[in-house]
C-alpha positions in Angstrom: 54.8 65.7 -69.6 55.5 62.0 -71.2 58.6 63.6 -72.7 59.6 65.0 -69.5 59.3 61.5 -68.1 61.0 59.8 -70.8 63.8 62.2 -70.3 63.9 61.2 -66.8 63.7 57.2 -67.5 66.7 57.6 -69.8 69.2 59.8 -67.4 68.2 57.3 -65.0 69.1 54.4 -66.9 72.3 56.1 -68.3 73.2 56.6 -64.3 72.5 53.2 -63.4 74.7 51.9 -66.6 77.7 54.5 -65.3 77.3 53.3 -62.3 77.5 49.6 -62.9 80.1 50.6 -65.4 82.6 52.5 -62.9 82.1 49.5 -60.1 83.2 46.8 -61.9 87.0 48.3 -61.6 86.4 49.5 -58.1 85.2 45.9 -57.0 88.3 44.7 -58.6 90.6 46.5 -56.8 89.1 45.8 -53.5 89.4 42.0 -54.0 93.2 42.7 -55.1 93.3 44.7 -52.2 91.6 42.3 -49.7 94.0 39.6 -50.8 97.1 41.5 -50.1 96.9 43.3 -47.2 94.3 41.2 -45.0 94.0 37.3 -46.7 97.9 36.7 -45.6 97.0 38.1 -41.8 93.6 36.1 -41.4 94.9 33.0 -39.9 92.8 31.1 -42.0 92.7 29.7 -45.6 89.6 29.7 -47.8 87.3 26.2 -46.9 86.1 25.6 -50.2 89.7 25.3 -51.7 90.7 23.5 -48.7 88.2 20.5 -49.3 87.9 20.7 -53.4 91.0 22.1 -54.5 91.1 24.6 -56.9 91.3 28.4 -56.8 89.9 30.6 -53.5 86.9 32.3 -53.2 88.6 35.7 -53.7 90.5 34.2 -56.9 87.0 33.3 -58.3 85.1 36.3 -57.5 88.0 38.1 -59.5 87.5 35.8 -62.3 83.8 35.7 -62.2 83.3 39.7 -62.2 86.4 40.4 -64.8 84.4 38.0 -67.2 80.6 38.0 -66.5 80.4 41.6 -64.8 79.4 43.0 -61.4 75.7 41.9 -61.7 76.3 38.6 -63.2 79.7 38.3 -61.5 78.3 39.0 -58.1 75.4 36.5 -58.4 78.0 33.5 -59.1 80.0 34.7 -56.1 77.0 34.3 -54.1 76.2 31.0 -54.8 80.1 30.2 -54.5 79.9 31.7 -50.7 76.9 29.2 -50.3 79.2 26.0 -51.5 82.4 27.8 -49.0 80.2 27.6 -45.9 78.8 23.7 -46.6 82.5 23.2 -47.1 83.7 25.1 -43.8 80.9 23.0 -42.0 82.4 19.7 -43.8 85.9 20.6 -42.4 84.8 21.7 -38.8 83.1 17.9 -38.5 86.3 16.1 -39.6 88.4 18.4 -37.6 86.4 17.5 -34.3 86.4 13.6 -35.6 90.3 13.9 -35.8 90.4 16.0 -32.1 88.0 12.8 -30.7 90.3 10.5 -31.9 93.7 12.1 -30.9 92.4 12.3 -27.2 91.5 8.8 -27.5 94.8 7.8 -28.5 96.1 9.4 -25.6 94.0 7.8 -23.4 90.5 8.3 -22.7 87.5 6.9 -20.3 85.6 5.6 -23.0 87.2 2.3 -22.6 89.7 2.9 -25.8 92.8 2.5 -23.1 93.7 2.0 -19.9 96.1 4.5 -19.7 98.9 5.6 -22.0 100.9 3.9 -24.1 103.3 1.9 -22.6 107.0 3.0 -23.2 109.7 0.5 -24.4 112.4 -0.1 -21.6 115.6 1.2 -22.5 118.4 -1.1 -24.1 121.8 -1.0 -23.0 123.4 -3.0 -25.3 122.9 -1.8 -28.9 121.6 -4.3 -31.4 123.1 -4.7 -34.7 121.7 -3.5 -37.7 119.5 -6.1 -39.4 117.8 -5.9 -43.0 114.2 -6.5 -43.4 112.5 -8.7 -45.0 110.5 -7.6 -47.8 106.7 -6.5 -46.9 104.3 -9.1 -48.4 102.0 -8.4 -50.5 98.4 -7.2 -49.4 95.2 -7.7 -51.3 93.2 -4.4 -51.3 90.4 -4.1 -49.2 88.4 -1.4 -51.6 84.9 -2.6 -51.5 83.0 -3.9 -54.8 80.9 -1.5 -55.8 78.5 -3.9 -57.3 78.6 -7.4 -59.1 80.0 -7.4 -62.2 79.1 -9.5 -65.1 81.2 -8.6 -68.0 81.1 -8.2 -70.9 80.5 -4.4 -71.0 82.8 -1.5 -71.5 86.0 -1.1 -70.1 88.6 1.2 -68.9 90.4 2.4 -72.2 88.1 1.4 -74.9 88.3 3.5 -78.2 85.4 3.7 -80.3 86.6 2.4 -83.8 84.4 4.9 -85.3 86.0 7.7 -83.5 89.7 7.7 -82.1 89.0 10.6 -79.9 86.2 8.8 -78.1 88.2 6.6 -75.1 86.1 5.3 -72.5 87.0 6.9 -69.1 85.4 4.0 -66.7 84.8 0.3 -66.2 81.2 -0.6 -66.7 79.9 -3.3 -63.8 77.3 -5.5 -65.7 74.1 -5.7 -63.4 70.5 -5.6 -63.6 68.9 -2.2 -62.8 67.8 -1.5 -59.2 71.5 -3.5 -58.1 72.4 -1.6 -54.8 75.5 0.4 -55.7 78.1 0.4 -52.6 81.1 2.9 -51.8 84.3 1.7 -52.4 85.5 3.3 -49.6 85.2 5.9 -46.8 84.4 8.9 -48.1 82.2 12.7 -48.8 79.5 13.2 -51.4 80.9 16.5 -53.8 78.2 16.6 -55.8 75.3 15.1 -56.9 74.7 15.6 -60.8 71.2 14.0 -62.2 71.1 15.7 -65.6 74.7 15.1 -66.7 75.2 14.8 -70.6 75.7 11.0 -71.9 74.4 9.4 -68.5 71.1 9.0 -69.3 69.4 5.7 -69.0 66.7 5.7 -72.6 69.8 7.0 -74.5 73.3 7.1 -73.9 73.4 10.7 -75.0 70.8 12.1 -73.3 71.6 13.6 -69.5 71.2 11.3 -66.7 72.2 11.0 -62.8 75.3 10.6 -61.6 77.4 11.4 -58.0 81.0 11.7 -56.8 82.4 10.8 -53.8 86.0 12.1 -52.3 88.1 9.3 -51.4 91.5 8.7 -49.8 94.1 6.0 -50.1 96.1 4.5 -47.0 99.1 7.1 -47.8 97.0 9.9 -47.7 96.6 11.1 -51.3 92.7 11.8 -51.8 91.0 10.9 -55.4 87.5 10.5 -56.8 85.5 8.4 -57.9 82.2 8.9 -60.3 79.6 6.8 -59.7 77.4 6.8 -62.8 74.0 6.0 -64.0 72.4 5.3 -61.0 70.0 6.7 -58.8 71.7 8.4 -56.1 70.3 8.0 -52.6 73.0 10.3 -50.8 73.4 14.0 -51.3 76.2 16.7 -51.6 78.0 16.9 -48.2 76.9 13.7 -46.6 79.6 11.1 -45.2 79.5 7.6 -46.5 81.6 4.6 -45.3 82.8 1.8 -46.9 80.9 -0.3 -48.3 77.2 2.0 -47.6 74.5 1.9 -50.3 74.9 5.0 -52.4 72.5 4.4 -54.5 70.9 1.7 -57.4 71.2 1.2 -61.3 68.9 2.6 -63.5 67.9 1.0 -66.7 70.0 1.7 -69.7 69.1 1.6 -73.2 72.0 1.4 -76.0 69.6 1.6 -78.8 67.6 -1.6 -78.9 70.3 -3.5 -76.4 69.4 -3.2 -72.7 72.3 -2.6 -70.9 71.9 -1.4 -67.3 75.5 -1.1 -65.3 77.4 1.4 -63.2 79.9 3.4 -64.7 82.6 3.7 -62.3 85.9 6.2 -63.1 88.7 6.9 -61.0 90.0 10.7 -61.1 93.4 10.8 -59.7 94.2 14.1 -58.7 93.8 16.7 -55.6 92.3 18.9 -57.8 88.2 18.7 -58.4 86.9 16.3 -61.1 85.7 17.9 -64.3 82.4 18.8 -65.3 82.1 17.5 -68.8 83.7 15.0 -70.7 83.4 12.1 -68.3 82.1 9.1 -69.4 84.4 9.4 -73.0 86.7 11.4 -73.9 90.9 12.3 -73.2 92.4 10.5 -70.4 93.5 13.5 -68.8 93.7 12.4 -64.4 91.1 9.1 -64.9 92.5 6.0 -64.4 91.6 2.2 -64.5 89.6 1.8 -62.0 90.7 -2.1 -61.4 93.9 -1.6 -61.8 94.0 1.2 -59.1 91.9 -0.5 -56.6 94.4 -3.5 -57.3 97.1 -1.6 -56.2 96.1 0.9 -53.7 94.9 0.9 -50.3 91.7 2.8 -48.8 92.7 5.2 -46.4 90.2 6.5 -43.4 88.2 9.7 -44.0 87.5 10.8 -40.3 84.0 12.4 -39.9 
């Protein structure tokens, strides 16, 4: 009897295994077969890509199955779908912020006009061509994120004892619990509080961090990383500028107490990295100063 059921236990498990085995390629070719025949026809384009950048949902459930499996695979694809619909919801507020605005540009009864825009009476004699004069210059209106101090870290720094080790950020010298503002008008991304290196009792231990999505006058979006502080927003919440994001935590650099915010600039469409950020290779980070000196904050409609 206990062989019997032994036997039984293993055909079972060998069908299982063949099972899993045989699905993995089946799964794949109904992704490559979803995103030829129906993705193009849908009307509609993947929100999670649309908001971070980066590959579609389809495109990572290929990736995640081909390399993890269709158990393992199909668990990250899960969570992926979960991140897709907070990102559809994101995009369906901004899209109704942008709709409220258009209709109140074209005249509305909340006061915004009294009508529509008046139209330019018609000139019958053609005026000659004139050159303008150049456009001033304008001091950026990017919001401190904090006071600063000096004297810490800034963007660029190379540790002597390790060429490879470039600092990625400008540190703002304040005490701990300093409010920590947003720069601008912006969207939480994520909210990290055990990243690697960001931790307040040692630099290499993990610590809290967020980023916020960001967008200059000319429409380009970028992010910026808001490090070792205590975040007081979470992933998917609006912020405008100038809005307490959260405070400094104390910082510990071996016996020195250093408490500051780390603040990098990633300038790129695509979605920040997730290692590597407070040192490391330039790769999109910028100087942060030298950015805010010479870009504008654009709006990011709600």
């Amino acid at each position: 009897m206990r062989l019997r059921a032994a036997h039984t236990l293993l055909w079972g498990l060998l069908a299982i295994t063949l099972l899993c085995v045989l699905s993995k390629p089946l799964a794949l070719v109904s992704i490559s077969a979803y995103q030829t025949y129906i993705s193009p026809h849908k009307g509609w384009h993947c929100a999670y890509a649309v908001l971070h950048g980066g590959s579609s949902c389809s495109d990572y459930a290929r990736e995640a199955i081909s390399r993890d499996g269709l158990l393992s695979g199909t668990l990250l694809v899960w969570n992926r779908f979960g991140d897709c619909r907070e990102a559809a919801t994101v995009l369906a507020a901004a899209s109704a912020g942008d709709q409220a605005c258009n209709e109140c540009c074209a005249g509305c009864s909340r006061g915004c006009m009294s009508g529509p825009p008046p139209v330019a009476p018609r000139s019958t004699k053609p005026k000659p061509p004139s050159k303008l004069p150049p456009k001033p210059d304008v001091p950026s209106t990017f919001v401190a994120p904090c006071a600063d101090a000096g004297g810490y870290r800034r963007f660029g720094w190379v540790d002597p004892n390790n060429p490879n080790r470039t600092h990625l950020g400008h540190d703002y010298n304040s005490p701990a619990e300093t409010p920590v503002h947003a720069i601008a008008d912006g969207i939480v991304v994520d909210v990290n509080l055990k990243m690697p290196g960001f931790g307040g009792s040692n630099p290499a231990k993990d610590g809290p961090l967020l980023w916020i999505r960001h967008r200059t006058s000319t429409g380009e979006y970028f992010y910026a990383l808001y490090g070792h502080i205590k975040p007081s927003k979470r992933k998917g919440q609006w912020v405008s500028a100038g809005e307490i994001v959260g405070t400094i935590i104390p910082f510990y650099d071996g016996e020195d107490y250093l408490p500051h915010l780390h603040l990098g600039i990633w300038q790129s469409k695509a979605s920040p990295p997730t290692q590597l950020l407070g040192y490391g290779p330039k790769r999109s980070f910028v100087n942060p100063l030298k950015f805010m000196e010479t870009h504008q904050p654009g709006s990011f409609g709600r």
